[in-house]
C-alpha positions as CSV (number, residue, x, y, z in Angstrom):
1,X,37.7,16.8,63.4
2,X,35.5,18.6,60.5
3,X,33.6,21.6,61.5
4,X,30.1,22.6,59.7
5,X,30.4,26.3,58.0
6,X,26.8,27.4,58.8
7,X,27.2,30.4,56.6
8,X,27.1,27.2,53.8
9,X,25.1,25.6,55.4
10,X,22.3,28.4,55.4
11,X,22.7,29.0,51.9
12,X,22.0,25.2,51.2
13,X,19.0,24.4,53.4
14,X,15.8,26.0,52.8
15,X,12.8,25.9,54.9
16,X,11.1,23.5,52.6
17,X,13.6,21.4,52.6
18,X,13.3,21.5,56.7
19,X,9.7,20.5,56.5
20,X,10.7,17.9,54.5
21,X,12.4,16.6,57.0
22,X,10.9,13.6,59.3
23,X,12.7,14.5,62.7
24,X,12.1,18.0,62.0
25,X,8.0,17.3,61.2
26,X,8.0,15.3,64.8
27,X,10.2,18.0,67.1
28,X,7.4,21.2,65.6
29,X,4.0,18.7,66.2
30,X,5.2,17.7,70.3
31,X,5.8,21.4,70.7
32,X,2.3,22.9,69.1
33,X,0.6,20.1,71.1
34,X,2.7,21.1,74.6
35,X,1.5,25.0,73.6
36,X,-2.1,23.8,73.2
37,X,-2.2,22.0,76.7
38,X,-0.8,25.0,78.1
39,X,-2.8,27.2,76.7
40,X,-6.1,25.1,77.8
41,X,-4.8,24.9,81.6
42,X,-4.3,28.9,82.2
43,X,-8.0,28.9,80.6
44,X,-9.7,26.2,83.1
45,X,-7.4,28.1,86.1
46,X,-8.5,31.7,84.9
47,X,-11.9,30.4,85.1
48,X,-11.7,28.9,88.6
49,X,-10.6,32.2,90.0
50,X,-13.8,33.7,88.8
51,X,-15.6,34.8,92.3
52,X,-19.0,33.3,92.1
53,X,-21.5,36.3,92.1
54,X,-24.2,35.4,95.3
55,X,-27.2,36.1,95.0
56,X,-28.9,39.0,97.4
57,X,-31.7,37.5,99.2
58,X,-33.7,40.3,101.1
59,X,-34.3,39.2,105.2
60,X,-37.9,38.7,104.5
61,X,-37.9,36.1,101.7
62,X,-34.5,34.4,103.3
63,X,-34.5,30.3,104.1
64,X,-34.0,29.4,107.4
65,X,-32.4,26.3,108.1
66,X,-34.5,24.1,109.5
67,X,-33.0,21.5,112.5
68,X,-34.2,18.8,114.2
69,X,-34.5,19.3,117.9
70,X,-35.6,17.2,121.4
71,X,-36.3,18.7,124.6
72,X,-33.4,18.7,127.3
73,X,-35.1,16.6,130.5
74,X,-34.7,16.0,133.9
75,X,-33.4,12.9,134.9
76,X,-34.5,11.4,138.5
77,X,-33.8,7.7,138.2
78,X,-30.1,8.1,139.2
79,X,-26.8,6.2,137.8
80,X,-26.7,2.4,137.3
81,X,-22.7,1.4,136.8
82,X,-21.5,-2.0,137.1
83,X,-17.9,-2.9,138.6
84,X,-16.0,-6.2,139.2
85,X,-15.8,-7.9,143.0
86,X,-14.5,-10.7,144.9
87,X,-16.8,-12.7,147.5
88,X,-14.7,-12.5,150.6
89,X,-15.7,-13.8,154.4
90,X,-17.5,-11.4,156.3
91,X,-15.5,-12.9,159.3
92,X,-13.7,-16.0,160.6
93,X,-14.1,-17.0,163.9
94,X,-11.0,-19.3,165.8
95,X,-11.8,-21.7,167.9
96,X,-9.9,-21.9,171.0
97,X,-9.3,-24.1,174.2
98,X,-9.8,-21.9,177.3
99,X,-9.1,-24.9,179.7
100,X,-6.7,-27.7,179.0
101,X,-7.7,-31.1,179.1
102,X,-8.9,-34.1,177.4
103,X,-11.0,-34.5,175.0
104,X,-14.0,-36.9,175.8
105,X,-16.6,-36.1,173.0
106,X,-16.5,-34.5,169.2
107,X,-19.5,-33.7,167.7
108,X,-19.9,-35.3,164.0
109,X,-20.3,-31.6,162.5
110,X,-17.0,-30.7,163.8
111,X,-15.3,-31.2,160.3
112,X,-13.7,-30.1,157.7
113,X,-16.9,-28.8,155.7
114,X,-19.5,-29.7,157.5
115,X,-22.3,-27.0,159.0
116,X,-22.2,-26.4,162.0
117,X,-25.5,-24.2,163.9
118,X,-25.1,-21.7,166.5
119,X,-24.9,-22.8,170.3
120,X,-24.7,-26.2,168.9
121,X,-21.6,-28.6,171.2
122,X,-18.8,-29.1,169.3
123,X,-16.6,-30.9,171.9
124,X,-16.5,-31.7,175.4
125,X,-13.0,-31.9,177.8
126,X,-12.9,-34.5,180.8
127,X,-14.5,-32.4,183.6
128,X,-14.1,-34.2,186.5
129,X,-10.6,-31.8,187.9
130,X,-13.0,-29.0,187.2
131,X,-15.8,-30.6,188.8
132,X,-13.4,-31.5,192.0
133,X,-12.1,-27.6,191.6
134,X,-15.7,-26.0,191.6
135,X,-16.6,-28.6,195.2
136,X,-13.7,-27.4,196.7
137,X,-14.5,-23.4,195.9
138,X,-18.1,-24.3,197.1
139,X,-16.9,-25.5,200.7
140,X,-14.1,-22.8,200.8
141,X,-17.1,-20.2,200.1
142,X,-19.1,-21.7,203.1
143,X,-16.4,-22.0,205.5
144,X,-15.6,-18.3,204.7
145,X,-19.2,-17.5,205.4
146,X,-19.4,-19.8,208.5
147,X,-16.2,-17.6,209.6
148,X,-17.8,-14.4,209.2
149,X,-20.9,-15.8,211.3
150,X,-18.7,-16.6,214.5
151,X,-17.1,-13.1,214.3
152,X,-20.2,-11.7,214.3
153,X,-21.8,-13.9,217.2
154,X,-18.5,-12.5,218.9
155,X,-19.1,-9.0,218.3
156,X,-22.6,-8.6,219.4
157,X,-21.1,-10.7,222.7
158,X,-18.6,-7.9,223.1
159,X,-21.0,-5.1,222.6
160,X,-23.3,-6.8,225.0
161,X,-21.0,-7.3,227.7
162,X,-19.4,-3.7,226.7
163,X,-23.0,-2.4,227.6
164,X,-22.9,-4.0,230.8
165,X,-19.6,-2.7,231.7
166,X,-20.3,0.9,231.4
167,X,-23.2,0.4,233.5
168,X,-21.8,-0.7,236.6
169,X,-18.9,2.0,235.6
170,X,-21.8,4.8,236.2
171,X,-22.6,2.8,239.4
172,X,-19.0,2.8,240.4
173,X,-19.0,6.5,239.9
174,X,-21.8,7.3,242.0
175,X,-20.7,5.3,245.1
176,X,-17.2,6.9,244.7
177,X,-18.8,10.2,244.4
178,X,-21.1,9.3,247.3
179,X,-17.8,8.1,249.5
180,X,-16.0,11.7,248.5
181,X,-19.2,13.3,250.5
182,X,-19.3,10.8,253.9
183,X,-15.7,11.5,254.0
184,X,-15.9,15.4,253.9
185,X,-19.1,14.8,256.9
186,X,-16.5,12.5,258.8
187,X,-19.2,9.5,258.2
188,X,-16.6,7.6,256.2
189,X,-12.8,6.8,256.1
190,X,-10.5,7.5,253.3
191,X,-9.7,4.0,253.1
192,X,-13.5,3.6,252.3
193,X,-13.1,6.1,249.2
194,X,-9.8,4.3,247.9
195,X,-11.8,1.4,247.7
196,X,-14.5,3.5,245.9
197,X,-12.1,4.7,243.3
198,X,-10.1,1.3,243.1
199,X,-13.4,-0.5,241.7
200,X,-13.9,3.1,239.4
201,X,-10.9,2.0,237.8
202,X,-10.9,-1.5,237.7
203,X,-14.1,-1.0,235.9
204,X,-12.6,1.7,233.6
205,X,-9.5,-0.6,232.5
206,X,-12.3,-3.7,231.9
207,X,-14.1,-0.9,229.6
208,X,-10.9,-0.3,227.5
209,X,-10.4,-3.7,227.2
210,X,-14.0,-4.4,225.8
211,X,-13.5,-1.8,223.1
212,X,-10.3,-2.4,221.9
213,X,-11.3,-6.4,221.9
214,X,-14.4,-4.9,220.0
215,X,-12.4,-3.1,217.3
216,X,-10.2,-6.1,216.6
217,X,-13.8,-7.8,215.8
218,X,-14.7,-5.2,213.7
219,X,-11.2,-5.1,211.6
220,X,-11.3,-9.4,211.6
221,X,-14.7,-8.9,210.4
222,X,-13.9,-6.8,206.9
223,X,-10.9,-9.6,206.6
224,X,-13.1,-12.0,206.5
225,X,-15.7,-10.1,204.3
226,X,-12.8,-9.8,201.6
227,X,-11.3,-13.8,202.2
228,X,-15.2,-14.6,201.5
229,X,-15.2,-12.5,198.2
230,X,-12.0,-14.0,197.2
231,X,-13.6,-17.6,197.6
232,X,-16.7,-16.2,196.1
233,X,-14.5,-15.4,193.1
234,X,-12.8,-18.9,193.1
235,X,-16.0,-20.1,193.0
236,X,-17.4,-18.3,190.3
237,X,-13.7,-19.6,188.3
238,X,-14.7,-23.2,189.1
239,X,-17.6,-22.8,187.8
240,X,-16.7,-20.8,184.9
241,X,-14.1,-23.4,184.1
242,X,-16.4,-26.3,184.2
243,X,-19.1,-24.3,181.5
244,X,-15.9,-24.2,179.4
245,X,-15.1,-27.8,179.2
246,X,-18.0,-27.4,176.6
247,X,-16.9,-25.6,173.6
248,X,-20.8,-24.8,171.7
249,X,-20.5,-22.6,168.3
250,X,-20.5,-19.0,168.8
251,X,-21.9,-18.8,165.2
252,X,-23.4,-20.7,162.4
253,X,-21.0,-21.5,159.4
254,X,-18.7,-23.7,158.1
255,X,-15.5,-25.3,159.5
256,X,-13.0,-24.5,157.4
257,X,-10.5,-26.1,160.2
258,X,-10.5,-28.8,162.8
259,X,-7.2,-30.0,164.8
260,X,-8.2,-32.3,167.5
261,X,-9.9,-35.9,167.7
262,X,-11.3,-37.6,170.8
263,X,-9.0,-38.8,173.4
264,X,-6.2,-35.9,172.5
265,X,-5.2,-33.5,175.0
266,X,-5.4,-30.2,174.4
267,X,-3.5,-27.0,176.2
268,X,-5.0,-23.4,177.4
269,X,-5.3,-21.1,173.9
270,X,-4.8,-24.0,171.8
271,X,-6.8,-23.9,168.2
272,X,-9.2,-26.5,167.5
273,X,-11.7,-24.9,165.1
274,X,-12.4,-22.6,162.2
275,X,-15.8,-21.3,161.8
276,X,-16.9,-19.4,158.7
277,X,-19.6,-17.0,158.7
278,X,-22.0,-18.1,156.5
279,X,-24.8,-15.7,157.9
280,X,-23.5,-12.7,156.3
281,X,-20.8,-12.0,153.4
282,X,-18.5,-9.2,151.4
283,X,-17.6,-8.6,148.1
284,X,-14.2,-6.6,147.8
285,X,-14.5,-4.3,144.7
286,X,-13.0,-0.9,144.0
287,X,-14.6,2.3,142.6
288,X,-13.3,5.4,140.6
289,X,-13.2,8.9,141.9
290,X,-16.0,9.5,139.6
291,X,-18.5,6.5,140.4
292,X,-17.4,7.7,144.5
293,X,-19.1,11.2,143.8
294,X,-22.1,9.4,143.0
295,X,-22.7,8.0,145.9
296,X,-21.3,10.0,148.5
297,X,-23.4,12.1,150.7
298,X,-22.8,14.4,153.2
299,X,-24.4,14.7,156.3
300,X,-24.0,16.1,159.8
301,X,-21.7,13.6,161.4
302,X,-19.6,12.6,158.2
303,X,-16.3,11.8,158.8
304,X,-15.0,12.0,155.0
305,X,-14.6,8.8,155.1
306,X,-18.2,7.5,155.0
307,X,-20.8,7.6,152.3
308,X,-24.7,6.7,152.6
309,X,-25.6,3.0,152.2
310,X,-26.5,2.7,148.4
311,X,-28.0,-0.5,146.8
312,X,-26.3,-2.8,144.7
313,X,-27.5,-6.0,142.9
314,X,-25.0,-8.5,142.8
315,X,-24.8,-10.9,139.4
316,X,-23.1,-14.3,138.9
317,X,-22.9,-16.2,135.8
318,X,-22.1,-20.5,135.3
319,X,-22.4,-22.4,132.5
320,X,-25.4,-20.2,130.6
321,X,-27.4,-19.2,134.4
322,X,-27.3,-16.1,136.0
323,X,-28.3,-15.7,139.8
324,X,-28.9,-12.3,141.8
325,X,-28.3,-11.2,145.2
326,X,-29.1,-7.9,146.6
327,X,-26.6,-5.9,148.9
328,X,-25.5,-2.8,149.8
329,X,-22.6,-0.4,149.6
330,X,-21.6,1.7,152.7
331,X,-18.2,1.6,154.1
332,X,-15.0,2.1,152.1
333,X,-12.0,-0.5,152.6
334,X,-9.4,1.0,154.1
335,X,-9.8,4.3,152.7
336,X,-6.5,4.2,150.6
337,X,-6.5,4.9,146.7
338,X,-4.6,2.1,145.0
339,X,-1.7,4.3,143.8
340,X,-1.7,2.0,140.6
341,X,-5.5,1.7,139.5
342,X,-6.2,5.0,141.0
343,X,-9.4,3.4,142.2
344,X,-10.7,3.5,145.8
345,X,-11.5,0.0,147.4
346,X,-14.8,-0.6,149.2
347,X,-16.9,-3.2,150.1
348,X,-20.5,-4.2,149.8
349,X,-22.6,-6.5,152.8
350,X,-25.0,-9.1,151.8
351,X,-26.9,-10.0,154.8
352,X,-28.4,-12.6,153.1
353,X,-26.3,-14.7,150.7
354,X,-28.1,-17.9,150.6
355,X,-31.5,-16.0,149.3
356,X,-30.5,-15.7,145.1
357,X,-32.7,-15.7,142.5
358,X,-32.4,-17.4,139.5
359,X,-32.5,-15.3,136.4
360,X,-32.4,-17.9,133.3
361,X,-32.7,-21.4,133.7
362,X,-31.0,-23.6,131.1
363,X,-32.7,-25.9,128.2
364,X,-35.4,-27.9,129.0
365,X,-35.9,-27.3,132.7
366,X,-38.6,-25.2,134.8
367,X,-38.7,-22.7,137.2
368,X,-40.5,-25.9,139.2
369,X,-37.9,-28.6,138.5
370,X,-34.3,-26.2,138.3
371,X,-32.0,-26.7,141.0
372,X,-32.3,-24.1,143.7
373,X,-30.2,-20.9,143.2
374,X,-26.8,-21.3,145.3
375,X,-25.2,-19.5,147.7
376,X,-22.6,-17.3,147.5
377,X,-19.2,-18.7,148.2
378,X,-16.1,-16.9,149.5
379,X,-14.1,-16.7,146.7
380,X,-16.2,-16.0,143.8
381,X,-15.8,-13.1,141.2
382,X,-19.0,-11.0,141.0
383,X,-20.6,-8.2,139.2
384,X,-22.1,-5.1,140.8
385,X,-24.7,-3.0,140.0
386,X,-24.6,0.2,141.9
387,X,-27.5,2.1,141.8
388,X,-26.6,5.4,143.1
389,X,-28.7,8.8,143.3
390,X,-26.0,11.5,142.6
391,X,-26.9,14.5,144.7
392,X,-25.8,16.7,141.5
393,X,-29.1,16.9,139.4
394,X,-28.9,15.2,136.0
395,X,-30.0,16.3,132.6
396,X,-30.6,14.1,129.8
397,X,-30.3,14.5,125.9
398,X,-29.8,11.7,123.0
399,X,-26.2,10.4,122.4
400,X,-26.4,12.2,118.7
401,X,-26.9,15.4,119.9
402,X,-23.3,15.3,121.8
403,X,-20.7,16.8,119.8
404,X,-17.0,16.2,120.0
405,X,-15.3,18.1,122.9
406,X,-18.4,17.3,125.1
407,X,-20.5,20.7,122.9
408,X,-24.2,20.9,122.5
409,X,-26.6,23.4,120.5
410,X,-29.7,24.4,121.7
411,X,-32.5,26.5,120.2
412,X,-34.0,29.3,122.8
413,X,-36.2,32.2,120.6
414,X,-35.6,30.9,117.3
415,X,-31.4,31.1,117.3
416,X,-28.7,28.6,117.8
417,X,-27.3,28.8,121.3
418,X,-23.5,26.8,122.1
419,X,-23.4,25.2,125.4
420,X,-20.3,23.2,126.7
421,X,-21.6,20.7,129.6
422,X,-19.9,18.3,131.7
423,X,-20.8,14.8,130.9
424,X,-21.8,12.2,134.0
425,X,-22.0,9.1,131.9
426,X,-23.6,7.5,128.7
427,X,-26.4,5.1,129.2
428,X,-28.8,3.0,126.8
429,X,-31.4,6.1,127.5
430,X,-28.5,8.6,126.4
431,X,-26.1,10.5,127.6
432,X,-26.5,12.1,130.9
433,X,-24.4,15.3,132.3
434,X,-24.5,17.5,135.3
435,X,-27.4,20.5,135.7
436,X,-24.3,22.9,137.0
437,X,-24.9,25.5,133.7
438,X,-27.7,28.1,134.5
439,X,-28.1,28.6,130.4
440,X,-29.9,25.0,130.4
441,X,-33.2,24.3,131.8
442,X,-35.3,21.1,131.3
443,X,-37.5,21.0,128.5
444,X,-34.9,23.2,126.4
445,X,-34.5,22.2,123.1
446,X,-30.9,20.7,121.5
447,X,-30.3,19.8,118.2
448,X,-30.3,16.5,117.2
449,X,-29.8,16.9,113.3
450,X,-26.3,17.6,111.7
451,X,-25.2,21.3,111.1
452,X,-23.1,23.1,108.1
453,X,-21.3,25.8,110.2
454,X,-23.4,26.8,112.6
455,X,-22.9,30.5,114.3
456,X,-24.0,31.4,117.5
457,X,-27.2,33.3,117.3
458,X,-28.1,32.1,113.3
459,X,-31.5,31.8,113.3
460,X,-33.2,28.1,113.0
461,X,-36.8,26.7,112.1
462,X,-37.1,23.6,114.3
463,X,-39.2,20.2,113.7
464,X,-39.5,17.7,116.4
465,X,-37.3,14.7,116.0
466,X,-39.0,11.6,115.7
């Protein structure tokens, strides 16, 4: 290996001969151009960290900023929300034999989906055993009231006869009081008085046989008074029993079940209709904890468990028409949160489902020619529109003057005021929160316009938002 003597070396390069060298040349222009670069970017920095010299503006010539601002108001016209529900029966009624028997008659509008209207016969059961049962109660009745008549004729002969007795008893007494006197004077024997006193007694004993013959009457007399009720209610059975081999409607709806034809027999308790109420109807829905505030009202008898009735418009919707129904909302379902949805059932009556209007009628038909609005039908899914009237008053601003963790500013002698508030709900008229904050008064004014760092208490100019 050679090694370079740079003590030769330096004596035979010069610095023109270095600068005559390319590589050199190239190495000595990249680093003047890397010095210049640095040298320009601790300039621009330098000049960045310059503090920028603001201006003194004296209080009386200063700019307000200027903000656009609405007035807070008042709102009366309560909380529309809509939820989901299912039509469900307002109650089923089961049809049931109270008397066995044949089956003689079946009305045509006992089946499977037909109407049926209330009081109307839906079958008849061979009455003639019943008919046989209610002549035989009938005679029982009036022999236990023929009965009832003897022991009375029998009674008032006792009585009569007991009258008579204690009569001639008093005479008996006198004559043997009158026979104790001769015989003292010597003007009558004692065998005379024995005879006295003998027909005393006789008349006694006839006495006590009269009453105690007259209580027996008397005890006979409230046996037969209850054997009579007995048959009376025998008879009343009979009778019952033969208004029952009629079986009317106890309702108008729709069988939904029919398990008998003419000619069957049928037992005691045995099923042989289903009757759907048609009259009235419910819609199972559930509500939040939230949406239940609204609506719940408190009153002198509340339970907890009870709210005021609150309208509700129920919605359907098939094939491009919409039909309404009105109902209300007053009882809860159970009164059990659904530990999944968190949502409280309830249910909402309509009294009158068949009466719907129509809300849009499809392509080239009339309000005139358009099928008439349905029914509702158990089964069906809804919507509801509660309209509730929270209790809470409500204030009302636009949806642009909310800020993000539910903040609002407000304007009040010129200065910019912070308020947090507790929102309600947001509707199409804007967003609506509670009146629970005694800094905010209707007809206050919020900001509606964006602000650069607002302070509380920085003073504003305001202009009315369009």
């Amino acid at each position: 290996m050679r090694f370079l003597n740079l003590d030769k070396l330096r004596e035979k390069v010069t610095l023109p001969d270095m600068l005559a060298e390319p590589h050199f040349r190239s190495v000595l222009l990249r680093s003047l151009i890397s010095l210049a670069l640095l040298a320009l970017t601790g300039a621009a920095v330098a000049f960045m960290m310059i503090p920028e010299e603001i201006p003194h503006v004296a209080d009386s010539g200063a700019v307000l900023t200027t903000v656009e601002v609405v007035p807070i108001r008042q709102h009366d016209a309560g909380i529309d929300f809509s939820v989901d529900g299912e039509v469900i029966p307002f109650r089923r009624i089961d049809l049931a034999a109270e008397i066995p028997g044949r089956v003689i008659y079946k009305s045509e509008q006992c089946r499977l989906g037909k109407f049926v209207a209330k009081d109307e016969l839906l079958l008849k059961i061979d009455p003639v055993d019943f008919q046989l049962a209610l002549d035989q109660a009938e005679t029982a009745v009036n022999q236990a009231k023929v009965n009832i008549d003897e022991n009375a004729v029998q009674t008032t002969n006792v009585e009569k006869e007991l009258a008579l007795a204690q009569e001639r008893q008093e005479l008996n007494r006198k004559d043997y009081e009158r026979y104790q006197q001769l015989v003292i004077r010597g003007s009558a024997t004692p065998a005379e008085l024995e005879t006295a006193q003998s027909s005393l007694l006789a008349m006694q004993e006839s006495i006590q046989r009269l009453e105690n013959q007259l209580r027996v009457l008397n005890t006979q007399a409230d046996r037969l008074t209850v054997l009579h009720r007995k048959e009376e209610l025998a008879l009343e059975t009979a009778q019952l029993n033969l208004l029952r081999t009629e079986v009317h409607a106890p309702i108008s709806g729709i069988i939904t079940e029919d398990s008998f034809e003419v000619s069957s027999y049928i037992q005691k308790g045995a099923n042989v209709a289903r009757i759907l109420d048609t009259s009235q109807l419910e819609i199972q829905s559930s509500l939040y904890m939230k949406q239940i505030q609204w609506i719940w009202r408190q009153t002198e008898d509340s339970t907890g468990y009870v709210f005021a009735p609150t309208p509700v418009t129920i919605r359907f919707e098939t094939d491009g028409e919409r039909w309404e129904w009105n109902g209300e909302l007053k009882t809860l379902d159970g009164g059990i949160m659904n530990p999944i949805t968190r949502m409280v059932p309830c249910r909402v009556r309509v009294d009158n489902p068949q009466d719907g209007k129509r809300l849009t009628h499809l392509a080239g038909t009339s309000g005139a020619s358009a099928a008439v609005p349905p029914t509702l039908f158990a089964g069906m899914y809804v919507t509801i529109i509660v309209h509730s009237k929270p209790e809470i008053p409500l204030y009302r601003i636009p949806e642009r003057a909310l800020l993000p963790g539910n903040r609002i500013w407000t304007v009040v002698d010129g200065k910019l005021r912070q308020h947090s508030i507790r929102i309600a709900t947001t509707t199409p008229e804007g967003v609506l929160f509670y009146a629970d904050s005694d800094s905010i008064r209707p007809n206050d004014l919020v900001v509606v316009s964006p602000l650069t760092s607002p302070s509380e208490g920085s003073p504003v100019q305001t202009v009315a938002s369009l």
